[in-house]
C-alpha positions in Angstrom: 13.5 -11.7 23.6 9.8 -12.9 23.9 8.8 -16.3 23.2 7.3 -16.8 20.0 4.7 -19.2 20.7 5.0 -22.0 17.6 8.4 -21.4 16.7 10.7 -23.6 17.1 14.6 -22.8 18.0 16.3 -21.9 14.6 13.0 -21.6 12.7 12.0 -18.7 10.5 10.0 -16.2 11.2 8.6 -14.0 8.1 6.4 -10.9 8.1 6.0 -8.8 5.2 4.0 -6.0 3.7 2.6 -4.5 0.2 3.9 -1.3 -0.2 2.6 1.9 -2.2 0.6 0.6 -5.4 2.1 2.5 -8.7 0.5 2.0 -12.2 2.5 1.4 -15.6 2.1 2.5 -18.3 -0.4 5.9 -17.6 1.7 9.1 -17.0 0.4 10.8 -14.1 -1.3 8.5 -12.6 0.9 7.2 -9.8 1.6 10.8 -9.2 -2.0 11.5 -8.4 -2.4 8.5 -6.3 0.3 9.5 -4.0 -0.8 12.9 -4.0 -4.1 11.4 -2.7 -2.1 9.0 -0.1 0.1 11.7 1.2 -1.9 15.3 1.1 -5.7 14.5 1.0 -5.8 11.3 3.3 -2.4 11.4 4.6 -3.4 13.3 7.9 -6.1 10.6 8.4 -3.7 7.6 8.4 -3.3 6.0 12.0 0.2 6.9 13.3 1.6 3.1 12.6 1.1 3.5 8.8 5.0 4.9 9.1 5.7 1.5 9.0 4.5 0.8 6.3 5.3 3.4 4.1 9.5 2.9 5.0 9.3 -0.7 4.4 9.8 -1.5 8.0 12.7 -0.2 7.8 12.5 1.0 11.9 10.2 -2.1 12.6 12.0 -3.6 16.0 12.4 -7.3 14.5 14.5 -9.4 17.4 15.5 -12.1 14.8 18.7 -12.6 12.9 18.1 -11.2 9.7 17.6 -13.8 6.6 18.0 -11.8 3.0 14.6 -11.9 1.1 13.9 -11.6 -2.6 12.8 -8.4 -4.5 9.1 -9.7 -4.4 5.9 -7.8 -5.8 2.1 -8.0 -6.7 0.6 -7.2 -9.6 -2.6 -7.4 -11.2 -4.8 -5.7 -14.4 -7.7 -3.6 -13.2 -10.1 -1.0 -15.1 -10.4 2.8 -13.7 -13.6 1.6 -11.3 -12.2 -1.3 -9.9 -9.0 1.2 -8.7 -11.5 3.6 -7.3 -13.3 0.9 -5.6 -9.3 0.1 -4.2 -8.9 3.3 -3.1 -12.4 3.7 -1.0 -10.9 0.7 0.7 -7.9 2.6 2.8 -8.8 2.9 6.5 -7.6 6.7 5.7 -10.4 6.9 3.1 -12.9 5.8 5.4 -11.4 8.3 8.3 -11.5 11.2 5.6 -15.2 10.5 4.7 -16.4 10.3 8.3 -14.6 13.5 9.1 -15.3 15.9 6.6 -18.2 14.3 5.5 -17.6 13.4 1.9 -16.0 10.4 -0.4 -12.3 12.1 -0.9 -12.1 10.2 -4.6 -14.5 12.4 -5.8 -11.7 14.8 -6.0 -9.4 12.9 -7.8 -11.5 10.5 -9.7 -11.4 13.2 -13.0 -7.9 14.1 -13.0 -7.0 10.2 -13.0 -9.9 9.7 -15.7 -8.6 11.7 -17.5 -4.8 9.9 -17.0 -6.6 6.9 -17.5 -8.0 7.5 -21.0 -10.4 4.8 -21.9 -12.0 4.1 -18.2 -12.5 0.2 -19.4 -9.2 -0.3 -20.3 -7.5 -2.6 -18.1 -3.7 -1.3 -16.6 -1.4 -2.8 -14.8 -1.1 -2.1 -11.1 2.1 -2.8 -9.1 2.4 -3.3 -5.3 5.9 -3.8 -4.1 6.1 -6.5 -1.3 8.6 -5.6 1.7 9.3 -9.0 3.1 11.3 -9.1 6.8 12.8 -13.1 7.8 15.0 -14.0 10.4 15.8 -16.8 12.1 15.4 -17.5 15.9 
């Protein structure tokens, strides 16, 4: 095992990771978000995104394993500000440079249209994969 440099013998060691973000309350929605993530962008995500996406399931993590709460973040945001989100992902920016357009043009009014009001604040869920172990 490598040294971690900082840690001290039977310290803990914690990485973690916000998963998939899913909306409540606006049927649909989620589903065209991870229509977006996985068909339109997906083939533009670098290959270590896998991670990610299992909840590090196949992460090599050389610690004894410490159980971690069910953890998540949440927050209220209107229509724009989720755009704005989703312009964000390295795999929108890859998309864009490639093919030469912004790829939540093609989505932004099928989720408007999810959405209803545009101004109207929903609740957006990320759930947290959290990894600890203990040297």
């Amino acid at each position: 095992m490598r040294r971690c440099v900082g840690l001290r013998p039977s310290g803990v060691i914690a990485v973690w990771t916000y998963g998939r973000n899913y909306l409540d309350g606006v049927p649909g929605a989620t589903a065209i978000i991870e229509d977006f993530h996985d068909r339109l962008v997906g083939p533009f995500w670098p290959s270590f995104r896998e991670h990610v996406d299992n909840g590090y399931v196949a992460l090599p993590f050389p610690f004894k394993r410490i159980d971690a709460p069910t953890l998540a973040m949440e927050t209220h945001w209107s229509l724009q500000r989720l755009l704005g989100y989703l312009g964000t992902r390295s795999a929108t920016y890859r998309y864009e440079s490639a093919v030469g357009h912004d790829p939540r043009e093609l989505i932004a009014g099928e989720l408007a249209a999810a959405w209803g009001d545009p101004t109207m604040a929903r609740r957006v869920v990320w759930p947290l994969t959290v990894l600890a172990g203990r040297v």
